[in-house]
Structure formats: C-alpha cells, structure tokens
C-alpha positions as CSV (number, residue, x, y, z in Angstrom):
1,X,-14.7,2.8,34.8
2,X,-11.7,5.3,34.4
3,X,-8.8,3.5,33.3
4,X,-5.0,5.3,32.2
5,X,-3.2,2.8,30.0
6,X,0.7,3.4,29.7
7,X,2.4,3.1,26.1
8,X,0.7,2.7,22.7
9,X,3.0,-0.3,21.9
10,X,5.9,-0.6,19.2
11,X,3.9,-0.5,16.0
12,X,7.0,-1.1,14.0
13,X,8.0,-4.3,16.1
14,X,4.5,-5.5,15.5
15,X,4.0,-4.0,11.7
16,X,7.0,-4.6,9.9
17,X,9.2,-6.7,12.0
18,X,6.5,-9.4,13.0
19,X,4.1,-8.9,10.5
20,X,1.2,-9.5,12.6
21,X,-1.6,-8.3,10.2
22,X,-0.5,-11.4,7.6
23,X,0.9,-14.0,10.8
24,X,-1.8,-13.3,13.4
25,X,-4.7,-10.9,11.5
26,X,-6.7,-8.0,13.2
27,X,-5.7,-4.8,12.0
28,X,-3.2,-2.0,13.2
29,X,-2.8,-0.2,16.2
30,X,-1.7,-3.2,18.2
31,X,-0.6,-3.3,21.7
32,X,-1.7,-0.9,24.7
33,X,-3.6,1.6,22.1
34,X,-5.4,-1.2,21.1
35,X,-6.3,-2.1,24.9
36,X,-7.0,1.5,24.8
37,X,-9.2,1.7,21.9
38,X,-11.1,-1.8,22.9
39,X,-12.0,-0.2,26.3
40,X,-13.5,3.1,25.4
41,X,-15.6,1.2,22.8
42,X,-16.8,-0.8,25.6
43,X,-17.8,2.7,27.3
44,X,-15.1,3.1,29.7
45,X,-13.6,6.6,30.5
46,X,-10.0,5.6,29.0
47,X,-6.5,7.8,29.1
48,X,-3.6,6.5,27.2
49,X,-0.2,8.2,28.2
50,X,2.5,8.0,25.7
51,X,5.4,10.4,25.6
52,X,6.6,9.0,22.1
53,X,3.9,10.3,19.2
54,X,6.5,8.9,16.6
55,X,6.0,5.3,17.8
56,X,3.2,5.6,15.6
57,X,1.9,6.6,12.2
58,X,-0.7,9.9,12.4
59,X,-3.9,7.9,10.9
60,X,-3.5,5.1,13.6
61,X,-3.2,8.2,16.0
62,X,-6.6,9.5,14.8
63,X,-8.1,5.6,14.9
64,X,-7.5,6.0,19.0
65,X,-8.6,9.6,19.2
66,X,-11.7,8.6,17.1
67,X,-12.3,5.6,19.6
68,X,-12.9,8.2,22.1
69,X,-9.2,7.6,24.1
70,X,-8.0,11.1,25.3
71,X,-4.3,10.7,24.4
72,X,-1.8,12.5,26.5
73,X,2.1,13.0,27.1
74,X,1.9,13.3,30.8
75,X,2.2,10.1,33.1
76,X,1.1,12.0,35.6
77,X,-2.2,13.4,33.8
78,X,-2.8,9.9,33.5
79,X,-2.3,9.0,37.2
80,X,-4.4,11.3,38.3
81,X,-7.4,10.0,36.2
82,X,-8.0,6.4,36.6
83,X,-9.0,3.8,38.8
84,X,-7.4,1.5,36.8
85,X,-3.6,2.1,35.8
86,X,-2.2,-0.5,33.1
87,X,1.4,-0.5,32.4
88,X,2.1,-1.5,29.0
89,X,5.5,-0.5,28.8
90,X,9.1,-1.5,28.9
91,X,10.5,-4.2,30.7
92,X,12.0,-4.2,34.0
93,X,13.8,-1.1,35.7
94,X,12.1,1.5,33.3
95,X,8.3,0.3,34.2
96,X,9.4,0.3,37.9
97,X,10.2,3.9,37.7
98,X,6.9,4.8,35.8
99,X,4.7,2.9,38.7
100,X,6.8,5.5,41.4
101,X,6.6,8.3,39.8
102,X,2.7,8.0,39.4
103,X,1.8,6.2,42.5
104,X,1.3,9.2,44.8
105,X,-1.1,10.7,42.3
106,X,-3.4,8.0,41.4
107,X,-7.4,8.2,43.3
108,X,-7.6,6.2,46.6
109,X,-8.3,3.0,46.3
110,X,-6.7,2.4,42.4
111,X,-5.0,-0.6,41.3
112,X,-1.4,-0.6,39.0
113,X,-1.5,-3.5,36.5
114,X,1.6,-4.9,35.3
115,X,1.4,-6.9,31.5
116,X,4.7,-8.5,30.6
117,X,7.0,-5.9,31.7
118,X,7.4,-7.3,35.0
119,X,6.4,-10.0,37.5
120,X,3.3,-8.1,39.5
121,X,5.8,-9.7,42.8
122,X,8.9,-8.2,41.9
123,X,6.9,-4.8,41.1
124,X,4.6,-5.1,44.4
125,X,8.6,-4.9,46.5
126,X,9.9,-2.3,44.1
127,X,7.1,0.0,45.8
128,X,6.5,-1.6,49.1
129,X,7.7,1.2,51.0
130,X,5.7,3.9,49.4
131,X,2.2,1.0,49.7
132,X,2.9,0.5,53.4
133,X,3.8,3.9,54.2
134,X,1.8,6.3,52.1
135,X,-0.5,4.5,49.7
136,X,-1.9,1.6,51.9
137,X,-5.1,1.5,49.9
138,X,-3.6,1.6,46.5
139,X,-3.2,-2.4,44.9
140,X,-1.0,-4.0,42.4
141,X,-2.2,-6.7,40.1
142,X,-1.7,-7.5,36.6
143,X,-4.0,-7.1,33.4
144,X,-1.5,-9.6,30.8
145,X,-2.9,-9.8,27.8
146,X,-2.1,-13.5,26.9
147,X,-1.1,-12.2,23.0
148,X,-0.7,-8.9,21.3
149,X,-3.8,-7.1,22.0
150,X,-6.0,-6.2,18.6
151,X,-4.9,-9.9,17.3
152,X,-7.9,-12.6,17.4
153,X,-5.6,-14.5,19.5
154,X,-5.7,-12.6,22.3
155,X,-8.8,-14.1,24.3
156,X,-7.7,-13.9,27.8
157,X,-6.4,-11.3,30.2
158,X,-4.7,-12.8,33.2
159,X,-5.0,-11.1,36.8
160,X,-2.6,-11.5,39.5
161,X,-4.4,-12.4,42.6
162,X,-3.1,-13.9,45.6
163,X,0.8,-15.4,45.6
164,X,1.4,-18.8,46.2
165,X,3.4,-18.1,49.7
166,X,-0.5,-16.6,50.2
167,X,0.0,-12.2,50.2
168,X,-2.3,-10.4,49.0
169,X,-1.1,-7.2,47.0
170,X,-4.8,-6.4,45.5
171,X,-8.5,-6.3,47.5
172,X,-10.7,-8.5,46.3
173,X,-12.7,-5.4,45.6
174,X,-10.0,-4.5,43.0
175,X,-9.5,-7.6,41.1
176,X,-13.0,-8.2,40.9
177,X,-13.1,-4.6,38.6
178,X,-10.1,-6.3,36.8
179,X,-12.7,-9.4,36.1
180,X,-15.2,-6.8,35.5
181,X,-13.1,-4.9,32.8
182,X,-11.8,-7.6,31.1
183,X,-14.9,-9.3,30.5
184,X,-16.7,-5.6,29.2
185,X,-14.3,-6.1,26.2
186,X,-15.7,-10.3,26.0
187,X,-12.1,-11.4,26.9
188,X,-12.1,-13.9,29.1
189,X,-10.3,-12.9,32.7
190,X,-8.2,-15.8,34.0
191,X,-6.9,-14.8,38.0
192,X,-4.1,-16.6,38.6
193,X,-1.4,-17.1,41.8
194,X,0.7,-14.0,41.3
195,X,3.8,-16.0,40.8
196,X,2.9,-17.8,37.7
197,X,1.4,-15.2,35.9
198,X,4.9,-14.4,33.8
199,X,4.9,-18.2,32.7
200,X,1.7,-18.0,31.7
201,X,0.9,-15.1,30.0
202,X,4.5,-13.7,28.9
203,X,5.9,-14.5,25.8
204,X,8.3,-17.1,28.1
205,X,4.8,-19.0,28.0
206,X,6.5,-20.9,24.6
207,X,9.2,-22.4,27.1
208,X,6.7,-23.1,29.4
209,X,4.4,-24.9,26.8
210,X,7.1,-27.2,25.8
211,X,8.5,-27.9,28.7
212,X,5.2,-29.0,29.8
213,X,5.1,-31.1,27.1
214,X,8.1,-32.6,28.4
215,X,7.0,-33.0,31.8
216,X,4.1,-34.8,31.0
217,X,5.4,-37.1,28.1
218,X,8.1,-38.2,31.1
219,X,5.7,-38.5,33.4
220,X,3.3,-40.9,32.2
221,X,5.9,-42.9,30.6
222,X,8.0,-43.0,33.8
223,X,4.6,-43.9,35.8
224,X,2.7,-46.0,33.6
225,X,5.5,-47.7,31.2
226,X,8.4,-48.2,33.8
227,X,6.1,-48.1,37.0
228,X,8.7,-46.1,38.6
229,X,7.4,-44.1,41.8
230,X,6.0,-41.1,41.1
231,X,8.3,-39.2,43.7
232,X,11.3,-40.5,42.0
233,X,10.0,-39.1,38.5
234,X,8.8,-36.2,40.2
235,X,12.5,-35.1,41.6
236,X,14.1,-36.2,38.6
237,X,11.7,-33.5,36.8
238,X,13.0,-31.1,39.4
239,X,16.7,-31.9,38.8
240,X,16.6,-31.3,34.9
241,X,14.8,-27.8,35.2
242,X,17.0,-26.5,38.6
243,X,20.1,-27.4,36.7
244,X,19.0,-25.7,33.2
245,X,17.2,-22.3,34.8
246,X,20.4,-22.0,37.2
247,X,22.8,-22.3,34.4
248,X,21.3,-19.3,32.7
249,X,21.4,-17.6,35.4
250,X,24.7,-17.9,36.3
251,X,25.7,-18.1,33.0
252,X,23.7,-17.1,30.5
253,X,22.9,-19.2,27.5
254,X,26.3,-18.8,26.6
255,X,27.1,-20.9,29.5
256,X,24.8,-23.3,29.1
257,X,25.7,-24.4,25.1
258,X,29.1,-24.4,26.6
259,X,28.7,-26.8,29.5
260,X,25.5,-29.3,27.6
261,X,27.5,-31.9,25.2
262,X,24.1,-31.7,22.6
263,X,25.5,-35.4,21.0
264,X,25.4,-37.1,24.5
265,X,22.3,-35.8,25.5
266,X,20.9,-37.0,22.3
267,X,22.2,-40.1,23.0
268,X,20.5,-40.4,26.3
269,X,17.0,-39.1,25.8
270,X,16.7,-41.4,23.0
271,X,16.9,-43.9,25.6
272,X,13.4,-42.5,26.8
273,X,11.6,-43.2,23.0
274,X,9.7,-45.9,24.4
275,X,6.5,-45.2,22.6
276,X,5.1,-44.5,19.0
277,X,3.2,-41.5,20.9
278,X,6.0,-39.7,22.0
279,X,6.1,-37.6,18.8
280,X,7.6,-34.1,20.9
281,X,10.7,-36.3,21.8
282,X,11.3,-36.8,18.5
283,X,11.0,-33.1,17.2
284,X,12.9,-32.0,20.4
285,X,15.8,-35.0,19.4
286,X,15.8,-33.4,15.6
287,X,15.4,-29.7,16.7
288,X,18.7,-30.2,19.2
289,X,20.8,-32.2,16.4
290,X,19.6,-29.1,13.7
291,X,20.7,-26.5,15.9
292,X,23.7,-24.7,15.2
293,X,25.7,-23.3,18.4
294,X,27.2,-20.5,16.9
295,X,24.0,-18.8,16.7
296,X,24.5,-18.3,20.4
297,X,28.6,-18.7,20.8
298,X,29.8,-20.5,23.7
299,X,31.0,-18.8,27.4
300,X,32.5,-19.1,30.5
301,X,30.5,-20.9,33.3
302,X,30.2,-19.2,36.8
303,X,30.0,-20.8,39.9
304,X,26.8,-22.1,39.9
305,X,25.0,-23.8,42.9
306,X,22.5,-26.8,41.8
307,X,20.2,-26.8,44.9
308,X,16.1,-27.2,45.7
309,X,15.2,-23.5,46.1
310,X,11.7,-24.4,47.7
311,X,14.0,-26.8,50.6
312,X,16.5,-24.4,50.8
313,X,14.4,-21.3,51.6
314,X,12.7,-23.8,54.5
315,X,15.8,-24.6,55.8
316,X,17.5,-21.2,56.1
317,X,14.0,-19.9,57.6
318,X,15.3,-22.4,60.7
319,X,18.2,-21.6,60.5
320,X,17.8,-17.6,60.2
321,X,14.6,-16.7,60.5
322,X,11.6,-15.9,58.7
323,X,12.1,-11.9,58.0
324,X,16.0,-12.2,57.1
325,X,15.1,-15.3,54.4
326,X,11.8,-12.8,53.2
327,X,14.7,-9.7,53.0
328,X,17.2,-12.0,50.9
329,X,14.4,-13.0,48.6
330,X,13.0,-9.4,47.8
331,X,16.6,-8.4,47.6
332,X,17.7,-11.0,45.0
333,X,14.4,-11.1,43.3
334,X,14.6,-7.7,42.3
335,X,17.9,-8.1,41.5
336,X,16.7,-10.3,38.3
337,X,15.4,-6.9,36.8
338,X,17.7,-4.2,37.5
C-alpha cells in the first residue's frame, strides 16, 4: 500500500523530556517516523512529510531514509502519493488545516487518519463541505497508536469506524486496509465507535482508566453490597462525571479546585470504604489529601449548566428539530478545538 505519514514526532519530548528509551524501551526515532519506518519494513510504499528537519537529530534522519521512507517537506507531495494519509501532528486547529490543504490532492478513494490530534468526528465536520461537495469518495478514520509508536507498548492501533449516533465517515473498503495495515506491522487493529476512540487511545485514556476503576468499584458495591437498583447507581454515576467534565469546561481546572471542598469530599467517599477490596478508594482518598492546590491555583466559576446531554439533545430534537440540534452540535463541537 502507499501510505504518506504527517510529522516525524517531537524527539526531544520523547528523548530527553520523557525519557522513553530508560521508562518505556525501544530505541529512538519515536513517533510518526517510527510508524513510518515500521511500515516500509513491512514493504509498503511509505512518504513521511515533515517541514521541520531540526525536530530531529541527522543519524535518526538517515535510520528513516535507510528504512526505505522517502522523506519530504511538501504536504502536498505527500497527498498526492498515498492511499493512506496519517496525521501525526499537532493538536486541534493546526491538524485541521493540514487535512484541507491536502484533501483535494489525495488519489480517489483515500482515507485521512487522525491519531491523537483530534477526534476523527470533530475532524470528519471540519471538512464536511469539501467531502460532500468535492471529495465524496475520500474517508476519514483514525490510525491511534494506543502509545508512542517504536515503544514495546504500543500493541494496538485503534480505527474509527462507525459513530455511535450510527454515520459512517469511512467505506468499509477503507477500514478494512486500515485492519490490513496495522496488522502488516503485527499490531493488533482494534475498530472502535468513532466517538470513543479519544478515550481510548489518547493519552486522556489515564482518566478514563481510573475513572473506570471508579465506576466499577461503585457499582458492584452499590449493586451487590447495598442492593441498591441499578438505575439509581447508574444515574448517580452520571451525576458525578456531568458535574466534573462540565466544570472544566466552563471553568477550567481552575474552577473546579475552586468550587470541590477536597476535606468534605474526603469525608464523604470514605463513607463508600465498605470493603477490604476497595484498595483504588483508598489511593484515590490519599492521592486527594496529598495533593497540593497550588500546583493548579484556584479561579473564577462560570455559569455552568449541570444537565443530561444525551436527554437534552432528545428533547430539543422535539422541540427544534433534528437538523437545527445536528447544526448546534457540529458548531459547538468544533468549537472545543479552535
């Protein structure tokens, strides 16, 4: 296959800052000139496009060339070449603007990959006009490395494939190559509901991890030590997370240190210890007491509105209409990464 990667990846972030050789092992380059390098060893016809040749050192330079990568400057040299386009490059308003100015010059019937630059959703609406207009056979998907590619870590590649509100912005022709590709290099590919891709795959996924843990250490004690109903545990899952994920986005985490009394909440979830088991309420108990809130500072606290997004959406859709609900939530989606 003929695939154009986008951005070698910060070697100094990875190198020096992170210290990935000693903290997660493999061997420098990391990131997309890794993804690069792993594909043209598996004999794919590979393009990486990176304007930047000081974000890396000249002998990791020669280690891509050597794989076989033809290494360019030009986004739009690399558009032109693959069927495949991976975008491993900065988050949010900056990768939108490399997937327009490259989409009118990729081959028909290619597919842009997000990785943790941006929801493959929020990128899908960025370029919705140009796909329904101009470029009806071009698809979006993502190719998320779920760690720093070139660490032993990294086993999976997630794919975006159909949201959960059920669209379809890849063929099933074109995440199948995805599958294809990701197994050539023996990682495994995991398609998931475009939505939850970020949460899976980004480096969010630690905040999903633990508050997993959290959900599931409150559920079973809620259903099988209190014998409360499960609906009731259920929405009282839903009222912690809707009141801590609209906070910050009102607010910001500023906000949120300012408005959460850490000593009462203590209080209260030790209240929920009922079990030698529940060993993450206890770290989370001691992580929360350690924490010092000056590492984030306290601010103001918006006007913030604590409601059911899922219930609200269906109720303005009867109120409104389908198409003026789908409008605000492009609109204020996208909004998230200007």
């Amino acid at each position: 296959m003929r695939v154009s990667v986008y951005g070698a990846g910060n070697q100094n972030l990875y190198i020096n800052q992170l210290n990935l050789p000693e903290k997660f092992g493999g061997e420098p380059p990391y990131g997309g000139s890794r993804m690069a390098i792993e594909f043209a060893e598996a004999g794919h016809d590979v393009v990486l496009a990176e304007p930047n040749k000081n974000i890396m050192s000249e002998d990791l330079w020669k280690k891509v060339e050597d794989a076989g990568v033809k290494v360019v400057s030009d986004d739009l040299e690399a558009a032109k070449h693959g069927e495949i386009h991976i975008l491993f490059t900065p988050f949010g308003r900056l990768t939108i603007n490399i997937a327009k100015k490259i989409i009118n010059h990729v081959p028909e019937n290619a597919v842009i990959c997000n990785t943790c630059t941006i929801p493959t959703p929020v990128l899908y609406r960025a370029l919705e006009g140009i796909l329904r207009l101009k470029r009806k056979d071009v698809g979006i998907s993502s190719f998320h490395p779920t760690g720093v590619p070139g660490t032993p870590g990294q086993k999976y590649y997630t794919i975006a494939g159909k949201s959960l509100e059920g669209k379809e912005y890849a063929s099933e022709n074109q995440v199948n190559k995805l599958v294809e590709l990701a197994e050539s290099v023996d990682k495994i590919p995991y398609v998931a509901p475009a939505d939850i891709v970020p949460a899976v795959a980004d480096m969010g996924s630690l905040v999903t991890a633990i508050a997993l843990v959290g959900i599931l250490d409150y559920y079973s004690v809620g259903t099988q030590v209190i014998k409360a109903p499960k609906e009731m545990i259920e929405k009282q899952i839903l009222i912690s997370l809707q009141t801590l994920a609209a906070i910050i986005e009102t607010s910001g985490m500023e906000g949120l240190i300012n408005i959460l009394n850490k000593d009462a909440l203590i209080s209260s979830a030790k209240n929920m210890l009922i079990n030698k088991k529940q060993e993450d309420l206890n770290l989370a108990l001691k992580i929360i007491e350690d924490f010092n809130d000056s590492k984030i500072g306290k601010g103001d606290v918006n006007t913030t509105y604590l409601v059911a997004p899922q219930t609200f959406i269906k109720e303005a859709m009867s109120l409104i209409g389908k198409h003026a609900i789908e409008g605000i939530i492009r609109r204020s989606s996208n909004k998230l990464f200007e």
